[in-house]
C-alpha positions as a Markdown table, in Angstrom:
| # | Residue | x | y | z |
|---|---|---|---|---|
| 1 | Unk | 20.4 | -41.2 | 8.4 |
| 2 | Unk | 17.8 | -39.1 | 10.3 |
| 3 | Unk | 14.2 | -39.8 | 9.4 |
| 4 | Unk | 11.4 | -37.2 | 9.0 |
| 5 | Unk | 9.5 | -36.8 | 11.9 |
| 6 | Unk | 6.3 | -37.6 | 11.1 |
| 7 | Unk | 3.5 | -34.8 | 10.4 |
| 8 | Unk | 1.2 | -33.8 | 13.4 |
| 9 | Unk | -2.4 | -33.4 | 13.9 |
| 10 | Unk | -3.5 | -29.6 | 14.6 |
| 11 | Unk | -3.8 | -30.5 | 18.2 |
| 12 | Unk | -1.0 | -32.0 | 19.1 |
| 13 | Unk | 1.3 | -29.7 | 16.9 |
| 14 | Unk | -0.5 | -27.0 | 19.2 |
| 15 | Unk | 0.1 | -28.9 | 22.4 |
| 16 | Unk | 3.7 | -29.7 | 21.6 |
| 17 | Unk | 4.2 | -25.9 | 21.2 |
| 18 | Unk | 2.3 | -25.0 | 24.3 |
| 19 | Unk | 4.3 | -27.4 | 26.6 |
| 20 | Unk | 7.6 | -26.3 | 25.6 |
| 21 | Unk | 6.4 | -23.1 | 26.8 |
| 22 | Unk | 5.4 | -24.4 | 30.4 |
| 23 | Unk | 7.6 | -23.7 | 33.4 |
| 24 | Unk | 9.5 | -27.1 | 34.7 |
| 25 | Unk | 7.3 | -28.5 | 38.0 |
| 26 | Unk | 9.1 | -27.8 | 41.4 |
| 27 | Unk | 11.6 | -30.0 | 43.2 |
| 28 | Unk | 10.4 | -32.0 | 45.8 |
| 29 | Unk | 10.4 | -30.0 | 49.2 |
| 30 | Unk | 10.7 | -27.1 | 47.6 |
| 31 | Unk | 8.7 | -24.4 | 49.4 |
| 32 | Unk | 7.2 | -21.7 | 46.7 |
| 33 | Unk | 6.1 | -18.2 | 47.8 |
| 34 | Unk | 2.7 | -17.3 | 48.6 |
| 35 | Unk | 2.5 | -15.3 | 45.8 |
| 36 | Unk | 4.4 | -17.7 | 43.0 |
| 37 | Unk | 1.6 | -19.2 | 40.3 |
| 38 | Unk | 0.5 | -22.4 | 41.3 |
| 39 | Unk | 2.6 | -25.7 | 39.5 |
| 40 | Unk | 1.4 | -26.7 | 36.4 |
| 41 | Unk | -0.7 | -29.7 | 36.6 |
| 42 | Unk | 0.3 | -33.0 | 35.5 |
| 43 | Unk | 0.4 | -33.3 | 31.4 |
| 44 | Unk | 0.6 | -37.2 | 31.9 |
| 45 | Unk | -3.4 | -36.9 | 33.4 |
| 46 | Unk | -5.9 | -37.8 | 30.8 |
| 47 | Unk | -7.9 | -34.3 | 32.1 |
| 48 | Unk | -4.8 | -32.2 | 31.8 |
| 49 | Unk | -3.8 | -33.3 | 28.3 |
| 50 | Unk | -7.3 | -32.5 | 26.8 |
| 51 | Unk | -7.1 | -29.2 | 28.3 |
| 52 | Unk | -3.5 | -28.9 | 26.6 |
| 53 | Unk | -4.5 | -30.2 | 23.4 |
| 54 | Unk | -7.5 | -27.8 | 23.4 |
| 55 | Unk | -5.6 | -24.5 | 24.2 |
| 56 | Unk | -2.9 | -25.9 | 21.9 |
| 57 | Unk | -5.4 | -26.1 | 18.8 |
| 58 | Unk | -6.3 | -22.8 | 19.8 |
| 59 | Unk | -2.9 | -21.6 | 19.1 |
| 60 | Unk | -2.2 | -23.3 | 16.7 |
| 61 | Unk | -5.4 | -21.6 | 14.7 |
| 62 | Unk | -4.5 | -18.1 | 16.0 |
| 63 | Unk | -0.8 | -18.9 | 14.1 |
| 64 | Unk | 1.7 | -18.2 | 17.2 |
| 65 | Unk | 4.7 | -18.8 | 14.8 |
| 66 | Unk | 5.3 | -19.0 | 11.4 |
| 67 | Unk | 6.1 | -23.0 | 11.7 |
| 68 | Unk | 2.2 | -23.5 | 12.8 |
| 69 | Unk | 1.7 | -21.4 | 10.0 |
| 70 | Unk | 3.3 | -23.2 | 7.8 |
| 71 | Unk | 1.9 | -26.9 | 9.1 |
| 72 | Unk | -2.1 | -25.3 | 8.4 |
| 73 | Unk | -1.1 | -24.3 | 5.0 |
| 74 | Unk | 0.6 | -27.9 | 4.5 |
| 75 | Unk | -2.7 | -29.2 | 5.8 |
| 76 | Unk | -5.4 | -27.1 | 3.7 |
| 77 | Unk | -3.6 | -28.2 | 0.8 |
| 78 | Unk | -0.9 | -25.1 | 0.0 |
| 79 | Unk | -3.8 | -23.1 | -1.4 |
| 80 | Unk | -2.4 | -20.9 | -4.8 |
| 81 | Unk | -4.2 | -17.1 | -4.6 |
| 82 | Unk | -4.1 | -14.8 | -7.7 |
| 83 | Unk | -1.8 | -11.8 | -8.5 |
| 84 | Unk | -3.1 | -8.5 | -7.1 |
| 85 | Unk | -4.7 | -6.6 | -9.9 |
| 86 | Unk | -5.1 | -3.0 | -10.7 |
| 87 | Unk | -8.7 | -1.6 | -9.4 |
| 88 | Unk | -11.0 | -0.6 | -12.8 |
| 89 | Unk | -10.3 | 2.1 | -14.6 |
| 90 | Unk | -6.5 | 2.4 | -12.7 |
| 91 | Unk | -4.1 | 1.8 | -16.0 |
| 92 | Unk | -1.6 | -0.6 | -15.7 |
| 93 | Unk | 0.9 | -2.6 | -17.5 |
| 94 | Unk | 2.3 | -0.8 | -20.5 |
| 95 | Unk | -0.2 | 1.8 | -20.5 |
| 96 | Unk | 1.0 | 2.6 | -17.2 |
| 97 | Unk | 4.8 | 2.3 | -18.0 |
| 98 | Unk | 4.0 | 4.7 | -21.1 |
| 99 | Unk | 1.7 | 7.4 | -19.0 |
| 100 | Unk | 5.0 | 7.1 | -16.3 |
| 101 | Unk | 7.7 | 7.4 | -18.8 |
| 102 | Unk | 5.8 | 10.9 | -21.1 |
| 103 | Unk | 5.6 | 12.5 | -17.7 |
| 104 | Unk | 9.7 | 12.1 | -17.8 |
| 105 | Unk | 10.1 | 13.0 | -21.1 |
| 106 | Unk | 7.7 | 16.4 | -20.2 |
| 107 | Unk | 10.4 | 17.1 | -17.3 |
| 108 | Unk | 13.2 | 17.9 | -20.1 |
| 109 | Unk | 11.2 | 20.8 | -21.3 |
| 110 | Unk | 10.6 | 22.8 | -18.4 |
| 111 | Unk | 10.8 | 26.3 | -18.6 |
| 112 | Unk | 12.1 | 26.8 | -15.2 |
| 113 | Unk | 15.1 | 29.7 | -15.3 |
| 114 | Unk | 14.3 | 31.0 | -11.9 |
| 115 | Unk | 13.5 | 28.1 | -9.8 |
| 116 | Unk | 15.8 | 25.5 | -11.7 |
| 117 | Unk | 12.8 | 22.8 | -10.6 |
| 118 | Unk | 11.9 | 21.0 | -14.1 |
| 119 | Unk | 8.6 | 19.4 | -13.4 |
| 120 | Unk | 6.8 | 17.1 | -16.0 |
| 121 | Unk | 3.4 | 15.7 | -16.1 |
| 122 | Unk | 1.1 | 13.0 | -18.1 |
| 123 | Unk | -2.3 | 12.8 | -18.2 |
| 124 | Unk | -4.6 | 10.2 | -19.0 |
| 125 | Unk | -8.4 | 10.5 | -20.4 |
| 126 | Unk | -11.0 | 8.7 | -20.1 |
| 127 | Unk | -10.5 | 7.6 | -23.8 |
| 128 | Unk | -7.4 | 6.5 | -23.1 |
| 129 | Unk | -5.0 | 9.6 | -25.1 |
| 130 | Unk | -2.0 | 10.8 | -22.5 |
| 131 | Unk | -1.6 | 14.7 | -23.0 |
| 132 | Unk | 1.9 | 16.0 | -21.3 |
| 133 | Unk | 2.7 | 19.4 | -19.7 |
| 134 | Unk | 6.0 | 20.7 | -18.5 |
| 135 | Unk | 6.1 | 23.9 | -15.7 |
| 136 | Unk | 6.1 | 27.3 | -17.7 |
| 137 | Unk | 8.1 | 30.1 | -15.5 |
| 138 | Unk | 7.4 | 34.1 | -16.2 |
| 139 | Unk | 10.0 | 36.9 | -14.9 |
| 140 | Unk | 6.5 | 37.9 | -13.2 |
| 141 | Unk | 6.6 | 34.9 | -11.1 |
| 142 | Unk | 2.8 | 34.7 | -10.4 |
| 143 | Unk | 1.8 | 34.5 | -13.8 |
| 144 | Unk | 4.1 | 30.9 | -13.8 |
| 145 | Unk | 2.1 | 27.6 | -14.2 |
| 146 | Unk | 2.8 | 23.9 | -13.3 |
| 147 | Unk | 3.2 | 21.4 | -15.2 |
| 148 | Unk | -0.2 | 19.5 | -14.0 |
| 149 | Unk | -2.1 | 22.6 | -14.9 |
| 150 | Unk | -0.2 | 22.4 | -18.4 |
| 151 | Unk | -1.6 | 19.2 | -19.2 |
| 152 | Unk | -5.2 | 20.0 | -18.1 |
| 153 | Unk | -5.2 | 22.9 | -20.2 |
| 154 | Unk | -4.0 | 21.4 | -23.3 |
| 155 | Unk | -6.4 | 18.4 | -22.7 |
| 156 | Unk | -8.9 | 20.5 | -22.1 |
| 157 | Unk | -8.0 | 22.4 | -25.3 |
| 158 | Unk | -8.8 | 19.1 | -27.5 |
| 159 | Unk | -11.9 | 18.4 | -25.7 |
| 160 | Unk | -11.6 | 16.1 | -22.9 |
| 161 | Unk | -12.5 | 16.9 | -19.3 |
| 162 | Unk | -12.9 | 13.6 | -18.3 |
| 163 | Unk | -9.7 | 11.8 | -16.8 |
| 164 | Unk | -8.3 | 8.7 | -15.1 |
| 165 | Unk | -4.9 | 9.1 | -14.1 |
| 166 | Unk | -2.1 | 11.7 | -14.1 |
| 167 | Unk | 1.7 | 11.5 | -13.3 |
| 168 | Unk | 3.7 | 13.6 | -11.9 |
| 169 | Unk | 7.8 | 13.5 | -12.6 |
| 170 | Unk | 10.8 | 16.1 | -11.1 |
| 171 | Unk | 14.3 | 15.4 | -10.1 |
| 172 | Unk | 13.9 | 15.1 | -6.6 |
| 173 | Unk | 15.6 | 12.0 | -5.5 |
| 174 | Unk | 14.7 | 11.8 | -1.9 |
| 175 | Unk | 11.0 | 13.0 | -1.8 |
| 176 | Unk | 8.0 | 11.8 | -3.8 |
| 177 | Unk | 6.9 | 14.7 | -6.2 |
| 178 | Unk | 3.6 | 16.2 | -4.9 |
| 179 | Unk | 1.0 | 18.8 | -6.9 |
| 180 | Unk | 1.1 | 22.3 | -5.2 |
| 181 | Unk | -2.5 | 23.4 | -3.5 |
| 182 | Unk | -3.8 | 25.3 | -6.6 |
| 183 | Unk | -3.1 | 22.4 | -8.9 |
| 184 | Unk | -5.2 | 19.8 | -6.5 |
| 185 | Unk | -8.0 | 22.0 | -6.8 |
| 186 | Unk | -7.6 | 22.4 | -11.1 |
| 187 | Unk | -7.7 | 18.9 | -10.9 |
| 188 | Unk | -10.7 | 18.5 | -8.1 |
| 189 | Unk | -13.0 | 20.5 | -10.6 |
| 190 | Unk | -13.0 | 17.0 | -13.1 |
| 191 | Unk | -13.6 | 15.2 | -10.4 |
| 192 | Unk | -12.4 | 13.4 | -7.3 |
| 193 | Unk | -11.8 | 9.5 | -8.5 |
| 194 | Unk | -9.2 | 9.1 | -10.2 |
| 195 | Unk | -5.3 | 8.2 | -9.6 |
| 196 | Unk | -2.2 | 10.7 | -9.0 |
| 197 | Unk | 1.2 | 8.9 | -9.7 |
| 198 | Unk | 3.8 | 10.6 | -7.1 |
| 199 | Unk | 7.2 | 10.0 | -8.7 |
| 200 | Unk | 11.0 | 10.0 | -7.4 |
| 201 | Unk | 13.9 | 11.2 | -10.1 |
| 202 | Unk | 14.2 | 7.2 | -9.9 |
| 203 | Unk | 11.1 | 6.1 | -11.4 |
| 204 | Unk | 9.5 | 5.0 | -8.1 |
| 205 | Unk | 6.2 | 5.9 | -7.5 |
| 206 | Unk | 3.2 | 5.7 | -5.1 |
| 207 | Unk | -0.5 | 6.1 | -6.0 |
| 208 | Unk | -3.0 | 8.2 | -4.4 |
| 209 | Unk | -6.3 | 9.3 | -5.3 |
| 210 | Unk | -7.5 | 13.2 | -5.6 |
| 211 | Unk | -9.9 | 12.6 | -3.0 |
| 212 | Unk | -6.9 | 11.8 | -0.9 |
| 213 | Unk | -4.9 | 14.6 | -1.4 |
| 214 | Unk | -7.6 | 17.3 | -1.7 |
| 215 | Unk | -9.9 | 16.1 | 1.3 |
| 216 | Unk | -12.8 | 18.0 | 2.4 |
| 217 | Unk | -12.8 | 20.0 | -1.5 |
| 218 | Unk | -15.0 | 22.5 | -2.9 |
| 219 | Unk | -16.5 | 21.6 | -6.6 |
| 220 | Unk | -18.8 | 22.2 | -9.1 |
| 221 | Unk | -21.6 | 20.6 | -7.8 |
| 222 | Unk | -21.3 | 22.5 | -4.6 |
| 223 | Unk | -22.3 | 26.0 | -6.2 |
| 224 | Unk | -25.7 | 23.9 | -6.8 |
| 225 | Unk | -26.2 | 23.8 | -3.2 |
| 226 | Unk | -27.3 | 27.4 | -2.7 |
């Protein structure tokens, strides 16, 4: 039976690693070209294996490869770090899953004869109530709204203009769901901070904020400024 070799120091697990990596001396006699790096110097000198031992730490702290790594986090102790949680005011867990799964639901009730492109949205207020909105076509296409603008309106309609999240839901399997330009700046006159849910037909989703997707916008506060 093979024993366990036994654990090493930082410095010499570094030096270990670094002389593996050094070229073999030269033969006796053997002639090198004037250009060829000199030989290494001889690890068996006390001078040299400091030298190795240092750079080899250094390595070893920089963590070359993942078994370093895993000898520093053996050494400090295997050090536990909490789950990732969602920034303040984001919504998460089932309120999440619930503002996801109405955007969905709104998709089914598209009013989309001309297009054939059911989108559904979700919104989320400040005070935590979810108002959904499906896309309304007209045989007048331009007089047509989205389904963000849907929810907004009917929010909007009960008295809240103050919002923290909205998703966004279609059948596209392929693509992440995105707002069209004149429903980014609908939502950019509430504000800039808060979270846009992108969705696949899937249920995937990533997460981006207005200010993200409407860079550079025009507001409220910037007819002040005159």
């Amino acid at each position: 039976m093979r024993l366990p070799e036994p654990m090493l120091s930082r410095k010499d697990a570094g030096a270990r690693f670094l002389a593996e990596m050094l070229p073999p001396a030269p033969a006796a006699g053997m002639q090198l070209s004037p250009w060829a790096a000199p030989p290494p110097r001889d690890a068996a000198s006390p001078r040299a294996r400091r030298e190795i031992q240092d750079a080899g730490e250094e390595i070893f702290n920089r963590g070359v490869s993942g078994q370093d790594r895993q000898v520093a986090g053996m050494e400090e102790g295997d050090r536990q770090h909490p789950a990732p949680t969602a920034p303040p005011g984001r919504p998460h867990g089932d309120k999440l899953q619930l503002l996801l799964r109405r955007s969905q639901e709104a998709k089914h009730s598209a009013y989309c004869p001309y297009s054939r492109f059911p989108v559904g949205a979700a919104l989320l207020t400040a005070g935590g109530e979810i108002f959904s909105g499906c896309n309304v076509e007209n045989a007048c296409y331009s007089l047509g709204v989205c389904a963000e603008r849907t929810a907004i309106l009917k929010a909007i309609s009960e008295g809240h203009t103050s919002f923290r999240a909205m998703a966004i839901a279609s059948d596209m399997g392929d693509n992440f769901i995105v707002p069209c330009g004149a429903c980014r700046q609908v939502m950019r006159e509430f504000g800039t901070d808060w979270d846009i849910y992108l969705t696949k037909a899937d249920g995937t989703y990533i997460v981006k904020r207005l200010e993200e997707l409407l860079p550079l916008s025009f507001g409220p506060e910037d007819l002040k400024k005159v």
